[in-house]
N, C-alpha and C positions, 0 to 999 in steps of 0.2 A: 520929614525925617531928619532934615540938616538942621531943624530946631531941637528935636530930642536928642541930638546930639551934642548939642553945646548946653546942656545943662548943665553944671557943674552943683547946685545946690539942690539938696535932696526934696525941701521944703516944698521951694520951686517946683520939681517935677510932680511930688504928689499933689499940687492947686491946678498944676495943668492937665494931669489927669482925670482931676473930678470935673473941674470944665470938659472936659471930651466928654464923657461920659453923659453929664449934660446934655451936651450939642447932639451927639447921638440919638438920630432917628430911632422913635420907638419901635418901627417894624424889628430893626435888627438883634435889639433886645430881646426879642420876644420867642424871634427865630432862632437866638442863643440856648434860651430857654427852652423852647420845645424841645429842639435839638436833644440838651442836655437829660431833659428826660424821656426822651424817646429812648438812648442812648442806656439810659437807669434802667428803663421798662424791661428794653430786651435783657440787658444782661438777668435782672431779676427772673423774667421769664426763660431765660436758658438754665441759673439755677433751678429754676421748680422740672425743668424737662430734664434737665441733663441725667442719664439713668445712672445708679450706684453699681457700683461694678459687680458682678458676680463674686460671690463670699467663696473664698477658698475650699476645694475638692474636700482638704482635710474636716471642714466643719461640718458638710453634708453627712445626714444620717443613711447609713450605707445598711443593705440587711446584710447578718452575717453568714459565712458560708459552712454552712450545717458540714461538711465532709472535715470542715479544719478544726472543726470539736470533735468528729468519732473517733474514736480511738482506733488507730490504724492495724489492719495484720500484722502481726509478724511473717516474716519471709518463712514459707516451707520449703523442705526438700524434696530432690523425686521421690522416693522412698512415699514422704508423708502423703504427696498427692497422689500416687498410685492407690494408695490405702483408701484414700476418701472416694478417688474414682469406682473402685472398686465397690466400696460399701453402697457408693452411690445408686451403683445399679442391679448389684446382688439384695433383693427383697426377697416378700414370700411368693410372689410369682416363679420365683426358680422352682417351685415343688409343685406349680400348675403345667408345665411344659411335658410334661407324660402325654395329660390329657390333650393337650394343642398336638402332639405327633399323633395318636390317634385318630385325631379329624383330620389330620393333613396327610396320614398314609407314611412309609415306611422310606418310599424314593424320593417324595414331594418335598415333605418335611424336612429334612435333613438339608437339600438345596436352599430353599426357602428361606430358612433359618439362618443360614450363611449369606443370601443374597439382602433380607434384611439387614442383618449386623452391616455389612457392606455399606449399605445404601446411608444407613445411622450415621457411621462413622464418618461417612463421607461428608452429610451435612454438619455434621459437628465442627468439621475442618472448613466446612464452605462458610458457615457463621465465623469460625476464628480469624478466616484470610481477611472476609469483609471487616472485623472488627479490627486488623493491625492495619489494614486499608484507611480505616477511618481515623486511625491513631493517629498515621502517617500526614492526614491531610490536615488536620485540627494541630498538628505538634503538641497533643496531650502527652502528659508525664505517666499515664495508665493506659490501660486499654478499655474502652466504653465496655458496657457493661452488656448483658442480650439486649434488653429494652435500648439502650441508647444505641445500641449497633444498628437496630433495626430503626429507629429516628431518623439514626444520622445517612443513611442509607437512602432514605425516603427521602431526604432533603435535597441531596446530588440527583436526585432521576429530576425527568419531568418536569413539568407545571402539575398534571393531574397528579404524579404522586407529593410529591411536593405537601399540599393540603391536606395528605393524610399522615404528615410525619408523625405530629403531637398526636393524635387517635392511635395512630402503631404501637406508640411508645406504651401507652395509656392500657392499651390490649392487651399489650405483651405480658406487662407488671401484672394485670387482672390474671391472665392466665395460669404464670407462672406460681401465685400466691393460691391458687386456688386447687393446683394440681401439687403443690407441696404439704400445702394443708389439709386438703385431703389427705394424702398420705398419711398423716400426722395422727389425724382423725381416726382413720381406717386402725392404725397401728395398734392403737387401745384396743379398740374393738377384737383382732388380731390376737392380741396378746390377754385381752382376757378369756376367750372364747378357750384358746387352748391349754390354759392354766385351768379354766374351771372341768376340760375335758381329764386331764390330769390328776386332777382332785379327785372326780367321778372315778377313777380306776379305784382309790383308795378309799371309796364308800365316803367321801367328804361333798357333802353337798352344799358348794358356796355359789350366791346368784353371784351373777358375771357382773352386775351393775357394782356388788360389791369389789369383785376381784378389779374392776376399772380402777375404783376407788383407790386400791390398797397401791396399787403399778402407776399413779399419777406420781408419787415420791421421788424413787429413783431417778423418771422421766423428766420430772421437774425439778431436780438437783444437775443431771447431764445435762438439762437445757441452759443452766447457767454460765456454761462455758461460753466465750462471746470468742474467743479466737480458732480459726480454723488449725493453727501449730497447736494448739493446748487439748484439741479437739481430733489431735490422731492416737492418742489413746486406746480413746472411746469408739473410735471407726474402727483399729486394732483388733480390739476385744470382740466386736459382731463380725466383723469378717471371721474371724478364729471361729466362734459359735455356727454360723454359716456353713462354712467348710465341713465342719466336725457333723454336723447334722445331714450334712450332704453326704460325707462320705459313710457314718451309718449307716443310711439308708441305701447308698450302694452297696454295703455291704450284705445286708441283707435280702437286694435283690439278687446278688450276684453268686451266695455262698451256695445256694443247691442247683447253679445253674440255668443259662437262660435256656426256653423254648424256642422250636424251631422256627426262624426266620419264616419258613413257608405259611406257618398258620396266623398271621399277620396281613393288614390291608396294605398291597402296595402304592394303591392309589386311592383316592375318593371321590364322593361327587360334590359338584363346585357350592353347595350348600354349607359341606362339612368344613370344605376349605376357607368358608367363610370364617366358624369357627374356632378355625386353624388362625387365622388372620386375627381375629378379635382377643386370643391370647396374647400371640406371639409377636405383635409387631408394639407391644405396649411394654414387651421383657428390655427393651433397648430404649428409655427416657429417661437416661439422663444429661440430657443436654441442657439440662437449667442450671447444673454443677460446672462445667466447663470454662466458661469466662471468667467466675470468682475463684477457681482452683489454679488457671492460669495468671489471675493476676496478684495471686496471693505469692505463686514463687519468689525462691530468690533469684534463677535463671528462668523467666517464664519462655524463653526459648526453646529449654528443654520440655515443655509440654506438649506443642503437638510437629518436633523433627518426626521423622521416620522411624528412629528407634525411641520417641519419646512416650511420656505419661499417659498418653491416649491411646496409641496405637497399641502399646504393649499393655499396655491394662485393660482392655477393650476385645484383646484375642482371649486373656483366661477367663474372660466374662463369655464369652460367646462357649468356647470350649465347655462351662462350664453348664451352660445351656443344652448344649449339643448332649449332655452327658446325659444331666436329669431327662432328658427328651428319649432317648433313645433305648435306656437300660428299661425307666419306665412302664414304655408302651411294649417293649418285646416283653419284658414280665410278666406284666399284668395284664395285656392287649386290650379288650375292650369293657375289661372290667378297673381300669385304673381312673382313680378316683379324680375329685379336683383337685388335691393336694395327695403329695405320695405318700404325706404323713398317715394318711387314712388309710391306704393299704398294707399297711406294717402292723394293722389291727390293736389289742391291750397287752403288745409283747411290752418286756420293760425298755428293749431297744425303742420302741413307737415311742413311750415315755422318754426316754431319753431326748430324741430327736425334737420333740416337741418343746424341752424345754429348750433345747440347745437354739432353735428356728427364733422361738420367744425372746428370747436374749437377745440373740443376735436383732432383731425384729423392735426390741430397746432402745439400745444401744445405737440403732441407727436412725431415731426419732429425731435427736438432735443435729444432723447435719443435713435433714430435708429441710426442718425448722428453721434453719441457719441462712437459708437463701432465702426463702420469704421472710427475716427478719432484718437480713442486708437490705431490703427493696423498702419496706415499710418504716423503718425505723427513721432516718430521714426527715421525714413526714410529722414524723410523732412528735419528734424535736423540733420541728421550726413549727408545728401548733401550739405546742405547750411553749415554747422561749425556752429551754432550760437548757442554753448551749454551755454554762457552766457545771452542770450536773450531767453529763451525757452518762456514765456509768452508770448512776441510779435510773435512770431513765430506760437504759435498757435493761437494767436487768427487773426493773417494774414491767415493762413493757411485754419480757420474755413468760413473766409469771402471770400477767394476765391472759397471753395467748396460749401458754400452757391450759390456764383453766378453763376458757372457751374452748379449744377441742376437745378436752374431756367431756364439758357438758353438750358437745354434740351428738360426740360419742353416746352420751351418757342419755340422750333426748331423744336422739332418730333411730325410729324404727326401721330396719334391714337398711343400715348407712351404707354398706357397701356397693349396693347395686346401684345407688342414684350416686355414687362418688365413681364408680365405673362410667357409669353413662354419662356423666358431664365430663371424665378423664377420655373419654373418647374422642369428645371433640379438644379441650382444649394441649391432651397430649398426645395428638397429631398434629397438629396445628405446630407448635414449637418442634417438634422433631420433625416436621417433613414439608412443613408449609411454608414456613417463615427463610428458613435457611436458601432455599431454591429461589423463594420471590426475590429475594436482595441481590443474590449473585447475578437475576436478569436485571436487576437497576446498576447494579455497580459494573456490570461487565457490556453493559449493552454497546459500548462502540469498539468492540474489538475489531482490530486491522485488518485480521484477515477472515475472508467471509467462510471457510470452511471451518474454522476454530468458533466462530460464532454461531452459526446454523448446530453445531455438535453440542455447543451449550446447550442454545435453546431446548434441541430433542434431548437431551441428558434431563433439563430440569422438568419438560414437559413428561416427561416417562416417570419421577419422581412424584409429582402434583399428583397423578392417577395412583399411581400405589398410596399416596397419602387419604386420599380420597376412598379407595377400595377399604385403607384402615378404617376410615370414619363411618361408613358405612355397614363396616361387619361388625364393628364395635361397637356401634349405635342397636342393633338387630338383635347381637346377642345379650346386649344390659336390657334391654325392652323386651326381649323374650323370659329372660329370669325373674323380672321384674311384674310380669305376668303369670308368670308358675310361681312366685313367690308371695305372691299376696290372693293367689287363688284358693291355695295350699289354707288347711286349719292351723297347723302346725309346723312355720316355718321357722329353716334352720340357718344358723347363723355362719358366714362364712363357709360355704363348702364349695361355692364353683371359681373358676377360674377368674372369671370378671370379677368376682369381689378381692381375691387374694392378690393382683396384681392392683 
């Protein structure tokens, strides 16, 4: 070292360098070498290993979310949801409720009637609590929908419910699409049946396939409203029709007096009651309407307080009930028909009332339509991709579902007894099944064991009325359904189970 230190000429040290180097055992060399690309090797091989980083969230193709293309509600007011509630559940079953007092007796009926409305309302409230339940725990900006209440419901219980969240949900949609489309369906039928009876007073003889035909227009111009604000109207105008049909008809049960209370059934036997049951417990479905009417407000608060849109819309519904029920069967007692409109015979009142029912019976195609077009529509958009077209899409969408219930209408023979009989089961089920199972998952660790044990028997007592429904409902659409294809010459829409 004390020689490379006194080098002072540069020449010099580079001749004494390549001399070392020289002198330099070759091992050392070699071992430099290796070294040096052992050294090369790895870092290359770290290049080829080293992973690229994951490419930013932003460039991932993300799918989009079908809700932030539909075009949102407008906010209703009480006023507009009262309206819809009301349409909701005033059908032509209000003019089958004579005949349901009749099988249920004079004392029976009239509790009954009440104790059902009751039990309805109750669940309507028991699905609402669960669904702001689930709002609450999710910090959604909405409130889930039936189908997603009843999910998200199944997801909180259990291990075994748990696994049936996604099938609940799956259910529910199936149900509720099928128990609104039905209606839809029926409604045609409905509305041509009593147009062409109409016609027949006036020696006009037009088949009903035609009159279907001529009544798809109107139905399918109303059906193109896509917002529930734009679409109180038209709830409007059939509640008005409704009422006005109801109240002739009182009138002319009422103008020469009723008969005496005594020559009436005060009670019956548990057969008739069945009956009574396969009417009457299907006059109070609509609970498919209730989450989207509530989330459509602009205070969805105000829809189910104590003085709110359910509660109070839901007593002139029952009252309304109570009326056609009672006047009825003291009238007409055991001769009233399945519709009162038939006992009002070829007066022009009958006519009247007929057309007034029809209308009304219109006019409220579009907002049964309107749930099962919330649930599927969705769907239709993230199959076809057309999340920048969602308006053409639905109102494509709404015209082609218009024209399959027509041609259902227009295809099935006696539609109304096999849309009874499958409304049996799956409109008991959402009115009396679904609402009671949730609240035993959601509420199963209540604190205290006498508030729990009261549930439980509250929802157990609930389950068996539902159950009684399906079964008396099931009996009577399978009994009609038997006299009605055994018959030469069957008639269209005349009992209870088809008009509800």
């Amino acid at each position: 070292m004390s020689k490379r230190n006194d080098i002072k000429d540069p020449k010099e040290g580079h001749s004494l360098l390549v001399k070392l180097n020289k002198d330099m055992p070759n091992f050392l060399v070699e071992d430099e070498a290796a070294a040096f690309n052992s050294k090369s090797g790895l870092l290359e091989s770290e290049k080829k290993n080293k992973k690229k980083p994951p490419a930013p969230i932003t460039h991932l193709a993300e799918a989009p979310n079908v809700d932030d293309h539909i075009k949102k509600e407008i906010p209703t007011s009480y006023f507009q949801s009262i309206i819809h509630l009301f349409k909701g559940n005033i059908g032509p079953g209000l003019f089958a409720m004579g005949f349901a007092f009749m099988h249920g007796g004079l004392v029976l009926a009239p509790i009954l009637t009440i104790l059902i409305a009751l039990i309805s309302i109750h669940c309507q409230h028991m699905l609402i609590n669960s669904s702001v339940k689930m709002k609450e725990l999710r910090n959604s900006e909405k409130f889930p929908d039936f189908a997603e209440t009843i999910e998200q419901c199944f997801e909180t219980g259990p291990k075994a419910t748990q696994k049936l969240a996604r099938t609940m949900k799956g259910l529910v949609n199936l149900f509720i699409c099928v128990t609104q489309l039905g209606f839809c369906c029926i409604y045609f039928v409905f509305i041509g049946t009593n147009i062409k009876q109409i016609l027949l007073a006036y020696d006009i003889n037009l088949d009903v396939h035609y009159v279907m035909l001529i009544t798809f227009i109107p139905i399918w111009l109303s059906s193109m409203i896509t917002n529930l604000k734009y679409l109180t109207p038209v709830s409007f105008i059939a509640n008005i029709c409704m009422i006005c049909g109801l109240s002739i008809t009182m009138y002319y049960g009422l103008k020469d007096g009723l008969p005496d209370v005594a020559e009436r059934k005060l009670f019956t036997s548990p057969m008739e009651l069945a009956l009574y049951f396969g009417t009457a417990i299907f006059a109070f479905e609509g609970i498919a309407l209730v989450l989207p009417l509530k989330n459509a407000m602009a205070n969805p608060n105000n829809f189910d307080r104590p003085m709110g849109v359910l509660n109070v819309g839901m007593f002139f519904v029952t009252l309304m009930f109570m009326a056609a029920g009672l006047v009825g069967y003291i009238k007409w007692g055991d001769d009233v028909a399945g519709s009162l409109t038939l006992n009002l015979g070829d007066t022009i009142g009958a006519q009247i009332v007929k057309a007034m029912v029809s209308m009304g019976v219109l006019f409220g195609y579009p907002l049964q339509f309107h749930i099962a077009i919330q649930i599927m529509l969705p769907s239709v958009i993230e199959t076809f991709k057309c999340y920048n077209h969602t308006l053409a899409a639905n109102l494509t969408f709404r015209s082609v579902l218009v024209m399959v219930t027509l041609g259902i209408a227009e295809l099935v023979p006696n539609l109304g007894l096999f849309i009874s009989l499958i409304g049996s089961l799956c409109s008991t089920a959402l009115a009396l099944v679904f609402p009671p199972i949730i609240e035993l998952i959601v509420k199963r660790d209540i604190s205290s064991t006498c508030s729990r044990y009261t549930m439980y028997l509250k929802n157990v007592i609930i389950l068996i009325l539902a159950m009684a429904g399906f079964i008396a409902g099931t009996y009577e659409s399978l009994s009609e359904i038997i006299k009605e294809f055994g018959s030469k010459e069957p008639e269209m829409l005349t009992t209870p189970a088809e008009w509800t």
